[in-house]
C-alpha positions as CSV (number, residue, x, y, z in Angstrom):
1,X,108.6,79.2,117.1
2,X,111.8,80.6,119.3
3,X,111.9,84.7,119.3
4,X,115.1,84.6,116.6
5,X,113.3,82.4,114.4
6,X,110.5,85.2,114.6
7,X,112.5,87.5,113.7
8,X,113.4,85.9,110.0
9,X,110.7,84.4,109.3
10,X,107.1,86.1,107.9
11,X,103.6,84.9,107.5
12,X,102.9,84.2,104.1
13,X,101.2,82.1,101.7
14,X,102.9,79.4,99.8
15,X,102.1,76.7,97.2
16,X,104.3,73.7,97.1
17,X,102.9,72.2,94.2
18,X,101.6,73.5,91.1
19,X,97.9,73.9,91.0
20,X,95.1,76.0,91.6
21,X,93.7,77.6,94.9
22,X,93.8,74.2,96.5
23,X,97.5,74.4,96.6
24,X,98.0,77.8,98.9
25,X,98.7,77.6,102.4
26,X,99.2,80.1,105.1
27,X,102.1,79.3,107.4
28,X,105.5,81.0,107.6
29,X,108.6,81.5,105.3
30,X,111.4,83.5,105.3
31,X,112.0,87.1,105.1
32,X,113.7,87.5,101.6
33,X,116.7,89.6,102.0
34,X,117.4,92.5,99.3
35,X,119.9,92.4,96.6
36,X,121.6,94.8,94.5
37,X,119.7,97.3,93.2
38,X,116.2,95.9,95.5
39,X,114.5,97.3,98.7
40,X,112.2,95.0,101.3
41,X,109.0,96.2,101.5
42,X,106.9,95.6,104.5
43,X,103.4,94.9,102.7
44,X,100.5,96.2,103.6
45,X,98.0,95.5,100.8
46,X,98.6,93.0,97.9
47,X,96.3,92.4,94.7
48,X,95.7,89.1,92.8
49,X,94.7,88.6,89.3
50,X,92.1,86.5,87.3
51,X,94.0,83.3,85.8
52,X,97.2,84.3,87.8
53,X,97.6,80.9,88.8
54,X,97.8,79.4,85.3
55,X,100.8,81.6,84.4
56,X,103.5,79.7,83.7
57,X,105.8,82.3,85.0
58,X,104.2,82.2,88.3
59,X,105.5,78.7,88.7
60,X,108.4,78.7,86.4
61,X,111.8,80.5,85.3
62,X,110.4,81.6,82.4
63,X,107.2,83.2,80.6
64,X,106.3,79.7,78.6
65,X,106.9,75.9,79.9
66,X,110.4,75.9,79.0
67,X,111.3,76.9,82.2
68,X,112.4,75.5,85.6
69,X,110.0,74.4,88.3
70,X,110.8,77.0,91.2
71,X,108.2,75.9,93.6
72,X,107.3,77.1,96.8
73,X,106.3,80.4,95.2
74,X,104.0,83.3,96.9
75,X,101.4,84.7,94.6
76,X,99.9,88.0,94.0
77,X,101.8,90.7,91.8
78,X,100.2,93.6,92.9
79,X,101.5,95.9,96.0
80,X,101.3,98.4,98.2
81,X,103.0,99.0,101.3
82,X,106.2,100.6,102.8
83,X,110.1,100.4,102.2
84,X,111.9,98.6,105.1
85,X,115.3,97.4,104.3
86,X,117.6,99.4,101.2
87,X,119.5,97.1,99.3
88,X,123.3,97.8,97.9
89,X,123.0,100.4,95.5
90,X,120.0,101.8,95.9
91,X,118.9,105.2,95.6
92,X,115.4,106.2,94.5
93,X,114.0,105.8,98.3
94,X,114.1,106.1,101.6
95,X,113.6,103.8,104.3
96,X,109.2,104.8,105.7
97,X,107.8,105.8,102.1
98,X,105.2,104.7,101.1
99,X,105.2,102.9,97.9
100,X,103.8,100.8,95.1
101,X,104.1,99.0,92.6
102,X,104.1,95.4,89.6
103,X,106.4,92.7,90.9
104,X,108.5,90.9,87.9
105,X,106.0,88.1,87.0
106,X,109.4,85.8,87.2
107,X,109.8,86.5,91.1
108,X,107.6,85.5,94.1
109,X,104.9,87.9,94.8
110,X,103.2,90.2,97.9
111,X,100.9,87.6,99.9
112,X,103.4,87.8,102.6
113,X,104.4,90.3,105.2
114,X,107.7,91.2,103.1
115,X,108.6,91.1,100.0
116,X,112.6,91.9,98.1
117,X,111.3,94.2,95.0
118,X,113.6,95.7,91.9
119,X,113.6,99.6,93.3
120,X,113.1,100.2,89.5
121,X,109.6,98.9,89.4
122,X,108.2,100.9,92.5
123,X,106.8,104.4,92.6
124,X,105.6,106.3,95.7
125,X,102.2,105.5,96.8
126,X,99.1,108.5,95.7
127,X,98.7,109.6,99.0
128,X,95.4,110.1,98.7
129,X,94.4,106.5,98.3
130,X,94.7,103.6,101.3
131,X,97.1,100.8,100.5
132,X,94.2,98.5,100.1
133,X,93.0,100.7,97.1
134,X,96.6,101.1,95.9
135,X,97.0,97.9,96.0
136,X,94.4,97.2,93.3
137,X,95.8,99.9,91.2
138,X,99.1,98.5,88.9
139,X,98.9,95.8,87.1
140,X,95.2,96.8,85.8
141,X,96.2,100.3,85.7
142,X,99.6,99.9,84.1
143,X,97.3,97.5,81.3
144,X,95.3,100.5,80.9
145,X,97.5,103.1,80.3
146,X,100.0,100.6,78.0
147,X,97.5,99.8,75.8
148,X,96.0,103.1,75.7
149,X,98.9,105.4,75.4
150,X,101.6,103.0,74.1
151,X,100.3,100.8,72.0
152,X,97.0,102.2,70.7
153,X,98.4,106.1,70.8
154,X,94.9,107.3,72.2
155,X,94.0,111.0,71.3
156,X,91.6,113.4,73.1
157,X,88.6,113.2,70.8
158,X,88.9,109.4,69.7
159,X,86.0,107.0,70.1
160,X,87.2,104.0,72.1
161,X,84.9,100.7,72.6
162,X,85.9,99.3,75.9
163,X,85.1,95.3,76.0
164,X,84.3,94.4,79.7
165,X,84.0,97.7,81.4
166,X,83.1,96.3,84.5
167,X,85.7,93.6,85.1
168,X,89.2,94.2,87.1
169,X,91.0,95.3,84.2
170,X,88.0,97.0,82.1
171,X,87.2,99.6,84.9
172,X,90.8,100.9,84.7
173,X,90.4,101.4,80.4
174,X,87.4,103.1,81.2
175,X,88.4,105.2,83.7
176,X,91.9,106.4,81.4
177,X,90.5,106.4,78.4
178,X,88.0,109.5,79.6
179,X,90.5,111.0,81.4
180,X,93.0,111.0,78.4
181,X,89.5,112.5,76.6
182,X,88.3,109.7,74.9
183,X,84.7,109.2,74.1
184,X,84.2,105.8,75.9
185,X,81.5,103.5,74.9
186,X,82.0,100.0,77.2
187,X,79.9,96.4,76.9
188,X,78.5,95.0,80.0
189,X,75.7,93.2,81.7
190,X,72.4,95.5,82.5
191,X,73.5,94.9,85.8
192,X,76.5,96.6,85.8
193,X,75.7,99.8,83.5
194,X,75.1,102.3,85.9
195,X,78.8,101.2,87.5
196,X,80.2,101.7,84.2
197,X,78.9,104.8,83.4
198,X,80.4,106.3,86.9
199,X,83.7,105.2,85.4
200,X,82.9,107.5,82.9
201,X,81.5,105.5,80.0
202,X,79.1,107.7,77.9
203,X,77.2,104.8,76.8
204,X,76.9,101.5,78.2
205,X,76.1,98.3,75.7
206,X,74.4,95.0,77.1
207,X,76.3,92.4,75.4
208,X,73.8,90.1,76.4
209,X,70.7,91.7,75.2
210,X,72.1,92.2,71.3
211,X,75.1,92.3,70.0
212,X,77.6,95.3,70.3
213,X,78.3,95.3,66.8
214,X,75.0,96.6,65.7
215,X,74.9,99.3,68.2
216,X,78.6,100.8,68.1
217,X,80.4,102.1,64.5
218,X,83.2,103.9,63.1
219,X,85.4,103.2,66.7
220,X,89.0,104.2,66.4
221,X,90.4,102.2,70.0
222,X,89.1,99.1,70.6
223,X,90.2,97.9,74.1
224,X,89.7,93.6,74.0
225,X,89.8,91.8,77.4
226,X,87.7,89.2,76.7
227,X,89.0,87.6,73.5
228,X,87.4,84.7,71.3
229,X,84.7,85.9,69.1
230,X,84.1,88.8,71.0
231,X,87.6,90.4,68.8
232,X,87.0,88.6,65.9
233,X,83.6,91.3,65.8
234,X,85.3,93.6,66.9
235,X,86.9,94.4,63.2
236,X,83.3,95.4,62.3
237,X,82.9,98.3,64.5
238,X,86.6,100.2,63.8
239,X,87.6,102.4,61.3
240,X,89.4,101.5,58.4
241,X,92.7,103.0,60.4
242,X,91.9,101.9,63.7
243,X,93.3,99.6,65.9
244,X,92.3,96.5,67.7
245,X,94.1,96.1,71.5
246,X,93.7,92.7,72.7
247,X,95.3,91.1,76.4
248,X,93.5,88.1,76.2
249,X,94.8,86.7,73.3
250,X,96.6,87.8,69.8
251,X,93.7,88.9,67.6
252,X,92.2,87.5,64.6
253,X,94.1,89.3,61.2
254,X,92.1,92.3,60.1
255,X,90.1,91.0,57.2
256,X,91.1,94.1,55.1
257,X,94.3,95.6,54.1
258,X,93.9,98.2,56.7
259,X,93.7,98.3,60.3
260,X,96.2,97.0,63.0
261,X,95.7,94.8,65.6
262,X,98.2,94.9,68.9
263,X,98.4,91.8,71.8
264,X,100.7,92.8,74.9
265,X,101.2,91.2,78.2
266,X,101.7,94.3,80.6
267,X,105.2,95.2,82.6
268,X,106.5,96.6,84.9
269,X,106.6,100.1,84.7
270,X,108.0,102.8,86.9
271,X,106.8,105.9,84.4
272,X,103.9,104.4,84.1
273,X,103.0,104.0,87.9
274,X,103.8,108.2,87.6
275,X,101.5,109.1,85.6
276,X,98.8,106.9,87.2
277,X,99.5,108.2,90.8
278,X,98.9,111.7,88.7
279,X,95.7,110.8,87.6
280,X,94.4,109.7,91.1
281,X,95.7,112.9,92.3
282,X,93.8,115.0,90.0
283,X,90.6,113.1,90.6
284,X,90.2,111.4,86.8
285,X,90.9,107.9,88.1
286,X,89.8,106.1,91.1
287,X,90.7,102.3,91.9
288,X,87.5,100.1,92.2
289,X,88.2,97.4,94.9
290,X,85.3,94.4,94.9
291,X,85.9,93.4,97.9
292,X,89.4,93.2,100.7
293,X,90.2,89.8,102.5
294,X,92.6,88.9,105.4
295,X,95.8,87.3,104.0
296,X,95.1,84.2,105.6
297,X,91.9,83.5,103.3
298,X,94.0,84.1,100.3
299,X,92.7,80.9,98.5
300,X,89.3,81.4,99.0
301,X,90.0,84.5,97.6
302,X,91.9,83.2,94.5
303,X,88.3,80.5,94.2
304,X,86.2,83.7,94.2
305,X,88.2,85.3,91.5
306,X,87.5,82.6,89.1
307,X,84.0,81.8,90.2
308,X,82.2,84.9,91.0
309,X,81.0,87.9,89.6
310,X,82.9,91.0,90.5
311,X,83.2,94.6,90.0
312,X,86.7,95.9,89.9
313,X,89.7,94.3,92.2
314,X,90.1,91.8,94.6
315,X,92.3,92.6,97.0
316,X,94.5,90.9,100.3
317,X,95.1,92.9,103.4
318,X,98.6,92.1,105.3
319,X,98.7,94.4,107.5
C-alpha cells in the first residue's frame, strides 16, 4: 500500500456476504467522508451486540427484508472515541472531544478506525469512564433507560422484576432501575447472583432452581429480555395496572382486561446518552465489560457472543 493510499484508507472489518461471524474479515476500506450535518470520529472503542448479525438492517436499507442488499457493511453499533473531521453544518462539537454514542442501525458501524456519524446521535464521553467502558455503555444503556423511563414511566418506590440481570442488556435495567429508586428483584443463574446483586438487585431469583413466578408478586415493571415463555409468566407476577416491557419479542396479550404490555427496539438517543453520562458521573451506574478484544479478532468475538456465557459487554478495542 503507497503512503496516499494510506492516507484514505482505514483498518476495518468487513463482510461481503451476508452471514454470520464466518463472513468478517479484517483488511482495509475507506475512510468515509462526513456529510451534512455528520462528524468523523476516530474510534477508539466499539461494542457489538448478541444477534446483531441477524438484523436485517445490518445488511439491508431497511429494518425488515424489504430492503436493498448494501453489502460490504462494518458491524458493531456501539462507540466511543474522538471527533476528527466536522462535517457541513455542524455545530454541537469540536474537533478532540471525546464522545459517544448509537450509530443508526441503517448505516455501517464502529469496527473500523473511523467512522461518518449523525452529530445528533453523539454525546460527550463521561469522563470518568475509558473508551473501552464507554464503549459498552449505549445501546444497552439507552434500552435501559427507554424502557424504564419512557415506556414503562418507572417511579421511585415501584417494584421492578428484571428478567436476565446478568446478561449485556439486563445489567444496565438493573443498574437504572435502582438508581431511578426502584426496588429491583432480577432472575439469574446461582452463578451469577452475587454479580447481580452488586448491580444493585435486592434479591436475586435462580430461574433454574424454581420458577420466578412463585417467588416474586404484586411487581409493577417487568423488564423482559429473554422472551418466549419466560413473558407469557410474567403476567402472573404484575399488578393488575402494571406493565410488561419486552425487547425480545412483542408480548403475549394480558389475559385480563387490565395491564399493558410495551415491545420497542431502542434508538438513537442524544438525551438519552445525557442523562446516562449523568448517572456514571454520580456513581449510580457503572458499565460492566466481559471481556475487550483487539479489532482484528472481531469474529471470534462475534462467535463468543453467541456461544458463551458472559457477564455484561463485549467489547472491540481500535485504538
Amino acid at each position: 500500500m503507497t503512503s496516499e493510499e494510506a492516507m484514505i484508507e482505514m483498518h476495518a472489518v468487513r463482510a461481503h456476504r451476508r452471514g454470520g461471524p464466518e463472513r468478517l474479515v479484517y483488511g482495509y476500506a475507506p475512510v468515509p467522508e462526513p456529510g451534512p450535518g455528520e462528524v468523523l470520529v476516530a474510534v477508539r472503542s466499539a461494542s457489538i451486540t448478541r444477534g446483531e448479525l441477524r438484523w436485517p438492517a445490518t445488511w439491508t436499507t431497511a429494518f425488515d427484508e424489504s430492503g436493498e442488499p448494501r453489502t460490504p457493511i462494518i458491524p458493531s453499533k456501539e462507540v466511543s472515541g474522538t471527533v476528527d473531521q466536522l462535517g457541513p453544518g455542524t455545530s454541537r462539537f469540536r474537533v478532540g472531544d471525546d464522545v459517544y454514542g448509537l450509530i443508526p442501525f441503517l448505516r455501517d458501524g464502529a469496527a473500523a478506525e473511523f467512522v461518518a456519524v449523525p452529530e445528533g446521535v453523539l454525546a460527550l464521553k463521561p469522563p470518568s469512564l475509558d473508551h473501552d467502558r464507554c464503549a459498552a455503555l449505549p445501546l444497552a444503556g439507552l434500552t435501559a433507560w427507554q424502557g424504564l423511563v419512557r415506556h414503562a414511566g418507572l417511579r421511585a418506590g415501584q417494584r421492578v422484576l428484571v428478567h436476565g440481570g446478568a446478561g449485556g442488556v439486563g445489567s444496565f435495567v438493573v443498574q437504572v432501575a435502582a438508581a431511578l429508586g426502584g426496588a429491583v428483584t432480577a432472575t439469574a443463574t446461582g452463578a451469577d447472583a452475587d454479580f447481580v446483586r452488586g448491580l444493585g438487585a435486592e434479591r436475586v431469583v435462580d430461574y433454574t432452581a424454581r420458577p420466578f413466578e412463585e417467588e416474586v408478586r404484586d411487581v409493577d415493571v417487568v423488564f423482559d429480555t429473554v422472551g418466549g415463555d419466560t413473558a407469557a409468566r410474567s403476567w402472573q407476577v404484575l399488578r393488575p395496572d402494571g406493565t410488561l416491557v419486552s425487547i425480545a419479542a412483542p408480548p403475549p396479550p394480558a389475559p385480563g382486561p387490565e395491564g399493558r404490555a410495551v415491545f420497542f427496539v431502542v434508538e438513537p438517543d442524544q438525551e438519552g446518552l445525557k442523562e446516562l453520562a449523568a448517572l456514571v458521573e454520580s456513581g449510580r451506574l457503572t458499565p460492566r465489560v466481559d471481556r475487550v478484544v483487539p479489532l482484528q479478532h472481531t469474529a471470534e468475538a462475534y462467535t463468543a457472543l453467541e456461544q458463551e456465557h458472559h457477564q455484561g459487554k463485549i467489547v472491540l478495542h481500535i485504538a
